[in-house]
C-alpha positions in Angstrom: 125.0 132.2 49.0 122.6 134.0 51.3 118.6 132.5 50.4 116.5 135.8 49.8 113.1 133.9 48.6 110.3 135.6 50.7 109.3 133.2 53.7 105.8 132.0 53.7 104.3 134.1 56.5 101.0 135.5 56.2 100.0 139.4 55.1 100.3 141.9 58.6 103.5 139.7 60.0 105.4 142.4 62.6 108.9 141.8 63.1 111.0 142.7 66.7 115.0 142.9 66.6 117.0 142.5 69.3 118.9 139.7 71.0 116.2 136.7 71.7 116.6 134.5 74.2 113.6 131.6 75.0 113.6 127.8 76.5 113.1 125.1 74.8 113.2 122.2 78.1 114.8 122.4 81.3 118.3 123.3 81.5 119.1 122.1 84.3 121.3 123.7 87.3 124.9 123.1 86.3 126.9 126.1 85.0 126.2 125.4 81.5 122.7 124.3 80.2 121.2 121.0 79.2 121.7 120.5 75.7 118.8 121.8 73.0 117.2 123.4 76.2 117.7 127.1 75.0 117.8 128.7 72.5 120.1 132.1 71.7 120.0 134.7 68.8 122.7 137.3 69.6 120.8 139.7 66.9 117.7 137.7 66.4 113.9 138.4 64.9 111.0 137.2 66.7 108.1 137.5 64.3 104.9 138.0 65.3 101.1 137.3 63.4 97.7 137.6 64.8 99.1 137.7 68.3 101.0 134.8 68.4 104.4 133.4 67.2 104.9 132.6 63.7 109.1 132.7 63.5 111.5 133.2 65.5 115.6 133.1 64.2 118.6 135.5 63.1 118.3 138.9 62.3 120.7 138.7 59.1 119.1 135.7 57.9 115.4 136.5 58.2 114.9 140.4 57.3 116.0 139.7 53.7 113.2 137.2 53.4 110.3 139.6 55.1 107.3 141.1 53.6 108.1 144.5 52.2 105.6 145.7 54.3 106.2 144.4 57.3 106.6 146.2 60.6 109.7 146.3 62.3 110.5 147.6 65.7 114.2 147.7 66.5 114.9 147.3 70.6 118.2 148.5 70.1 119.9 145.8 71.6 117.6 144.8 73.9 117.2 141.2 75.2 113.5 139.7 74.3 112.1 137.1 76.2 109.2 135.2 76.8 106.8 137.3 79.5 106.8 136.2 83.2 104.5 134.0 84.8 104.2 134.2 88.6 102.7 131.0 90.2 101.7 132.8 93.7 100.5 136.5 94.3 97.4 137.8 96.3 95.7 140.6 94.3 94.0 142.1 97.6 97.4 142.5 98.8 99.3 145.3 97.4 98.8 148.0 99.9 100.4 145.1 103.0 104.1 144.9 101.1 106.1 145.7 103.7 104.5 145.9 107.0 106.4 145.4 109.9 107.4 143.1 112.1 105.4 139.7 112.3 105.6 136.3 111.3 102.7 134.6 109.7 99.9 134.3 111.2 100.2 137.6 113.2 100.4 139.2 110.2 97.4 137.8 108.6 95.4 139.1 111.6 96.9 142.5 112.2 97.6 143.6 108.3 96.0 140.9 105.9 92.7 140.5 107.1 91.4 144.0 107.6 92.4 145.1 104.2 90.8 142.3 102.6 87.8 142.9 104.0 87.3 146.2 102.2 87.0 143.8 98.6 83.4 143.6 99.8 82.7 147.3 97.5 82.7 146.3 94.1 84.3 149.6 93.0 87.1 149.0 95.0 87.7 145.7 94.0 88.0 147.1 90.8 90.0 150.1 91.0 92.2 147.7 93.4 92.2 144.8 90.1 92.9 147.4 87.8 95.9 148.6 89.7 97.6 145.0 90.4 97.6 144.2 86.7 98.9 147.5 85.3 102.2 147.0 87.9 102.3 143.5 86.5 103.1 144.8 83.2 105.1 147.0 84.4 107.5 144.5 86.2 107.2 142.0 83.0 104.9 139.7 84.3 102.2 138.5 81.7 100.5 135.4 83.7 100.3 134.5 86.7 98.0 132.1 89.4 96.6 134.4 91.6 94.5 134.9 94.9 91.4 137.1 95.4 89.4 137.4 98.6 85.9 135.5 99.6 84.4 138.0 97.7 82.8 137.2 94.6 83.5 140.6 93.3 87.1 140.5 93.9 87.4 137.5 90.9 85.2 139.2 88.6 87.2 142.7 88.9 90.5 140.8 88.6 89.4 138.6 85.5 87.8 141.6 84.0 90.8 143.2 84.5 93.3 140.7 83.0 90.8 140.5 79.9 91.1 143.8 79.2 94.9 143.7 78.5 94.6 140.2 76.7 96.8 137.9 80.1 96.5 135.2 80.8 95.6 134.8 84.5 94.7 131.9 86.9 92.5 133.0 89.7 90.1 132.1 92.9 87.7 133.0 95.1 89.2 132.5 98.4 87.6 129.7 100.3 87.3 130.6 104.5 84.6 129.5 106.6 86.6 129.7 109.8 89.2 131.9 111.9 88.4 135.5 110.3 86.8 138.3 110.6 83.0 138.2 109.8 83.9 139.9 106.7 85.8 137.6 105.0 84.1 134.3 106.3 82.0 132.2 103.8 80.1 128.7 104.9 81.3 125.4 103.7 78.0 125.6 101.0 78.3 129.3 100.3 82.1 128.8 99.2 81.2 125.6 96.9 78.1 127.8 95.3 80.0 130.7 94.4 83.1 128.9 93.3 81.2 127.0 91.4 79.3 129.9 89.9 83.0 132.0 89.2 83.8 128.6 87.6 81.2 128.2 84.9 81.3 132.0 84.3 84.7 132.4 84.0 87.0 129.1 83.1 87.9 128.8 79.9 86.6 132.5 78.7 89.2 133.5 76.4 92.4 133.3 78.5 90.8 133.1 81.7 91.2 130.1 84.1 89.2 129.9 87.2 91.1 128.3 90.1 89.9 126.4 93.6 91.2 128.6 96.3 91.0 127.1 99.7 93.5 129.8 101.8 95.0 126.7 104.1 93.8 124.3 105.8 93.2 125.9 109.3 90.6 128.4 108.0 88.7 125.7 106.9 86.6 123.4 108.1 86.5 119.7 107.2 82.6 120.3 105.7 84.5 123.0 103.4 87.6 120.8 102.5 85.2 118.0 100.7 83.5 120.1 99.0 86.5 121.9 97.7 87.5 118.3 96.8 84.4 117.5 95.5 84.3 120.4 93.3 87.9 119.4 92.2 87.3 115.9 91.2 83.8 117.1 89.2 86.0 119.7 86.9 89.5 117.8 86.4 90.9 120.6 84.2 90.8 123.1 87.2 94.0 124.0 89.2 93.7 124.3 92.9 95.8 126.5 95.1 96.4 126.3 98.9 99.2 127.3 101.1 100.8 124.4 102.8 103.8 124.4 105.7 104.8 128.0 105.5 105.5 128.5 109.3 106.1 126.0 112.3 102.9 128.0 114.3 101.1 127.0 110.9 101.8 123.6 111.0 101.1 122.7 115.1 97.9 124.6 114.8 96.5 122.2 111.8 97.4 119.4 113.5 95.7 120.5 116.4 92.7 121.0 114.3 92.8 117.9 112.4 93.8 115.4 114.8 93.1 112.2 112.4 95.5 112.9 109.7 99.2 111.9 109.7 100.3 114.7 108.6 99.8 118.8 107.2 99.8 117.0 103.6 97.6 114.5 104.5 94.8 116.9 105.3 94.6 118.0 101.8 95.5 114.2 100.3 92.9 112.9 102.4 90.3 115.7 101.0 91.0 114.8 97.5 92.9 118.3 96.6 96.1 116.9 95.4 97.3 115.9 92.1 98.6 117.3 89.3 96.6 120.6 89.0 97.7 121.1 92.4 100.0 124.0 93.9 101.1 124.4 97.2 102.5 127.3 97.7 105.8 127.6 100.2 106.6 123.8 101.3 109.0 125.0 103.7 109.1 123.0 106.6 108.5 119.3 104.8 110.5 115.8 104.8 111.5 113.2 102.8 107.5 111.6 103.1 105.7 114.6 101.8 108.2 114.8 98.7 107.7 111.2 97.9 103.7 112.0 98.0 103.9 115.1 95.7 105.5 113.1 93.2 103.2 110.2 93.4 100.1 112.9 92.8 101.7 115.1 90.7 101.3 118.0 93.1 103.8 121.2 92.5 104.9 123.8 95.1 105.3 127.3 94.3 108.8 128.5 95.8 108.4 131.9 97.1 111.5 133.4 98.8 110.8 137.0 99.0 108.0 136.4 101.2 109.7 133.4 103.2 112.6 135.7 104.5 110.4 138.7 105.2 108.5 136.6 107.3 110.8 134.5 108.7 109.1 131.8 107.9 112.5 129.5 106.5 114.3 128.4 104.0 112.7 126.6 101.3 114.8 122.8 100.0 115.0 123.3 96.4 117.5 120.8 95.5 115.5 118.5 97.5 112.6 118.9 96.1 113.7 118.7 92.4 115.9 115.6 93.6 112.5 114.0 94.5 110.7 114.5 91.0 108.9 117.2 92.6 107.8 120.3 90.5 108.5 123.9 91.5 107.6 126.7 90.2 109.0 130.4 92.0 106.4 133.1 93.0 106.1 136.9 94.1 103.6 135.9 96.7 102.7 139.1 97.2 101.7 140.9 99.9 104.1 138.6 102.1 106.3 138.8 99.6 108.3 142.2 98.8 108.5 142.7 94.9 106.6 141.9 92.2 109.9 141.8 89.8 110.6 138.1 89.0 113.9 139.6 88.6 113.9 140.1 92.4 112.4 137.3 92.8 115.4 135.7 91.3 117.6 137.3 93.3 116.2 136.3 96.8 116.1 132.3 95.9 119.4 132.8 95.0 120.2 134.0 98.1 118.0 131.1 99.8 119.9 128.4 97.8 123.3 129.5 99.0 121.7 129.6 102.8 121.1 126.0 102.1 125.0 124.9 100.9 122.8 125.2 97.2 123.1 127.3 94.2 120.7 128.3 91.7 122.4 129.1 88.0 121.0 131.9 85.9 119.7 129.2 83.2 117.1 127.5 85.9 116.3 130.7 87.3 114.9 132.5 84.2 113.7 128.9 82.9 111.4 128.3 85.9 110.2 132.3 85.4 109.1 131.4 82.2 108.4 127.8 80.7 109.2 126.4 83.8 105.9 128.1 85.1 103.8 128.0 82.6 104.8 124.4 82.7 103.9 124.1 86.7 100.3 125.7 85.7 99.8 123.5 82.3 99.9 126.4 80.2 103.2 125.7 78.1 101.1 124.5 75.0 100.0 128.5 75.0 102.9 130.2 76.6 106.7 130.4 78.2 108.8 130.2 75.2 108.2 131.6 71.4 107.7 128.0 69.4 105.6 128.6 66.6 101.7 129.0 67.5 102.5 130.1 70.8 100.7 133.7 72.2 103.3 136.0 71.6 103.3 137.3 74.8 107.2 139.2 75.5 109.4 141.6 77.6 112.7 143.5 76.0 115.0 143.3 79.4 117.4 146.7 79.3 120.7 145.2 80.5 122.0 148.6 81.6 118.5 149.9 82.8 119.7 151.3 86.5 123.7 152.9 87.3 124.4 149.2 88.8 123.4 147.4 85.5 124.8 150.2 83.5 128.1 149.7 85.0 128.4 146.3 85.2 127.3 145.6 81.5 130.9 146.5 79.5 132.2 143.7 82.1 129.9 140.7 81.2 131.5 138.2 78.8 128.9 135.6 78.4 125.3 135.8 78.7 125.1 133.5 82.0 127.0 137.0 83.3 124.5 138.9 81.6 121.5 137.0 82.8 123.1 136.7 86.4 123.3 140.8 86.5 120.0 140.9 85.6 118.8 138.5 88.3 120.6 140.3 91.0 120.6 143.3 90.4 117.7 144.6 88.3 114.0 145.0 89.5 111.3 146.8 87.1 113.6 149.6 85.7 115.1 146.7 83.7 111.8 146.2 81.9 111.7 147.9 79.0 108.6 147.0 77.6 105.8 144.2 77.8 103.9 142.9 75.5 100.3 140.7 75.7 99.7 138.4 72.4 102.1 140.8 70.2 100.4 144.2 71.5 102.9 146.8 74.0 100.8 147.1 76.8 103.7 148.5 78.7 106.7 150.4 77.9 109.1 152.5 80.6 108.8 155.7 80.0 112.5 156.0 79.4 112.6 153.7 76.5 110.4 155.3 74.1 112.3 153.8 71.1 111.7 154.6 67.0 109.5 152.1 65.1 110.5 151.8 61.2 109.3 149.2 58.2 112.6 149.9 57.5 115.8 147.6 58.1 118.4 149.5 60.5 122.1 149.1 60.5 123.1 148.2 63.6 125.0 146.2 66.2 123.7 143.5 68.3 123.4 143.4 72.1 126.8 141.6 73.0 129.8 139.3 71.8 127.9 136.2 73.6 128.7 133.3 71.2 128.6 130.6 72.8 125.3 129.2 71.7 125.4 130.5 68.1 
């Protein structure tokens, strides 16, 4: 017999219906996950108090046991899942998707550097922050580690920003006292001053984490490097972010400019600005050396394929790197990188993995989007999957969103096919809403769906039962 006794949840609990999907550890790569890594309701309820998680588990089981007066919104069918985190994007650099024809450092120069310069106007920096996280929402990312310019403003209008809508973001005054324009460079004491002032202004404020933002080691000079370090080692609970063997110009101009060190990683190792709040983003063209040394310190690279095939920059060793013990998280990087959509995102490192005699299953790629993320940036105590106490921050993915999706969608058996067809082919039309700590801050325009306190009759997404 069916238990009915009310559940002990608090007054104002709001219920959403639709297939739930979350991680519970790393599933590994193999075709079917790691055991008591996921976790699957075909028609599931993911309950939601005060902004964050109080219950998540079957439909059937849990709506007799509600609240009368609890609020229930029915997504039709729709697949909910913990939001996106993106562990690599450049706020300033929205309006440079998609320029033409350069590799790297080129394209910093001709495209990168002169727009960034304009984050010196407050107001722009603003209506520019403001912009950045509304298409964030939009493309069901709710978190993310993120780079600003050398202006102070740009941090403030992105944090303000991000506190508005309740994210979570990870963020950093860009740190560049050498090779650009006049109007982006700082001084080695000018960079430590104001990240240290962004730091005690902004870390910790709500969900706010401030984040030591070196650009790479080229634009800085030693003088700037230790006292990025410094500033690292003084406030142990602060992530850093660099970019680290991206391209092969990159690479022989550092070592041209830091002649003493072994090696690209050893510039930073040597500077103290490794270890476990570390991320590097790309790791591209590395060897067996450098992994070994990430996994002594901890240090975690942020995979970002979009951008590494626009650019031409290469291929990116995942097997490798996880092989080593080496953490990874996958990134937009945007502007070098082409989408904001995870889902794209997705797509491309598939596509990267099979260039490299890899794979990359639909189980690791939406685990390292989530938990996998939030795990790289140390937030999976807050976010990434919906255990109980967690911020109840969600998208409800439309699995027939765009024609392609649509008429794929009677054809997937299983929801590895569903989750693959996602991957590949959607982008932001399969986001059909996003939601920050329990509150829709996004929802398509198209998928304006009923709310009712009522319980609906209805049928659930799929036939998927293999993890019932």
């Amino acid at each position: 017999m069916a238990n009915t006794a009310p559940l002990p949840l608090p007054e104002g609990i709001e219920a959403h219906r639709g297939a739930v999907l979350h991680f519970l550890d790393d599933p590994g790569n193999d075709s079917d996950p790691a055991s008591g890594s996921i976790e699957y309701f075909e028609d599931g309820l993911l309950l939601v108090h005060d902004g964050k998680v109080a219950m998540v588990g079957d439909a059937e089981a849990l709506l007799p046991r509600l609240p009368n007066a609890t609020r229930l919104t029915d997504w039709d069918g729709g697949l909910l899942m913990p939001g996106f985190i993106d562990t690599h994007a450049h706020m300033p650099q929205l309006p440079v998707m998609a320029s033409y024809g350069t590799q790297l450092l080129d394209w910093l120069e001709n495209y990168t550097f002169p727009h960034e310069s304009r984050f010196a106007d407050r107001d722009w920096a603003r209506t520019q922050a403001d912009q950045f996280i509304q298409l964030l929402l939009a493309h069901g990312t709710t978190s993310g580690l993120i780079f600003c310019t050398s202006h102070p403003a740009s941090v403030d209008a992105l944090f303000e920003a991000a506190e508005h809508q309740g994210m979570a973001m990870s963020a950093g005054k860009v740190m560049m006292d050498r090779h650009a324009p006049d109007t982006l460079t700082d001084t080695a004491r000018s960079s430590y001053d104001d990240s240290l002032a962004l730091l005690e202004k902004w870390h910790n404020r709500g969900r706010q984490r401030y984040t030591i933002t070196p650009r790479f080691a080229a634009t800085s000079s030693p003088e700037q490097l230790e006292l990025a370090g410094q500033l690292a080692q003084a406030h142990p609970d602060v992530l850093v972010q660099t970019h680290w063997a991206e391209n092969e110009g990159e690479i022989q101009w550092t070592r041209e400019l830091f002649p003493d060190r072994s090696s690209y990683l050893d510039v930073y190792d040597h500077y103290g600005l490794l270890g476990a709040n570390t991320v590097l983003a790309h790791g591209i063209h590395i060897d067996d050396r450098d992994r070994q040394r990430l996994a002594e310190t901890g240090s975690r690279i942020a995979f970002c394929p979009t951008s590494n095939t626009f650019l031409g920059s290469g291929l990116f060793d995942l097997a490798s790197a996880r092989s080593a013990g080496v953490k990874v998280g996958l990134a937009s990087d945007v502007g070098g990188g082409t989408s904001l959509s995870m889902l794209a995102t997705m797509a491309e490192a598939y596509k990267v993995c099979r260039l490299r005699g890899q794979t990359l299953t639909p189980w690791q790629a939406f685990y390292l989007a989530t938990l996998g993320n939030a795990r790289v940036l140390h937030r999976d105590q807050e976010m990434g999957n919906f255990r109980t106490g967690q911020q109840a921050d969600f998208i409800v993915l439309d699995q027939s969103a765009s024609p392609l999706l649509a008429m794929k969608a009677p054809y997937c058996q299983t929801l590895a096919e569903t989750l693959f067809n996602l991957m590949i082919l959607g982008d932001d039309r399969a986001i059909a809403a996003t939601a920050i700590s329990g509150t829709i801050r996004y929802r398509r325009a198209t998928a304006a769906l009923p709310e009712s306190s009522s319980i609906p009759s209805r049928k659930p997404l799929s036939t998927h039962k293999e993890f019932e």
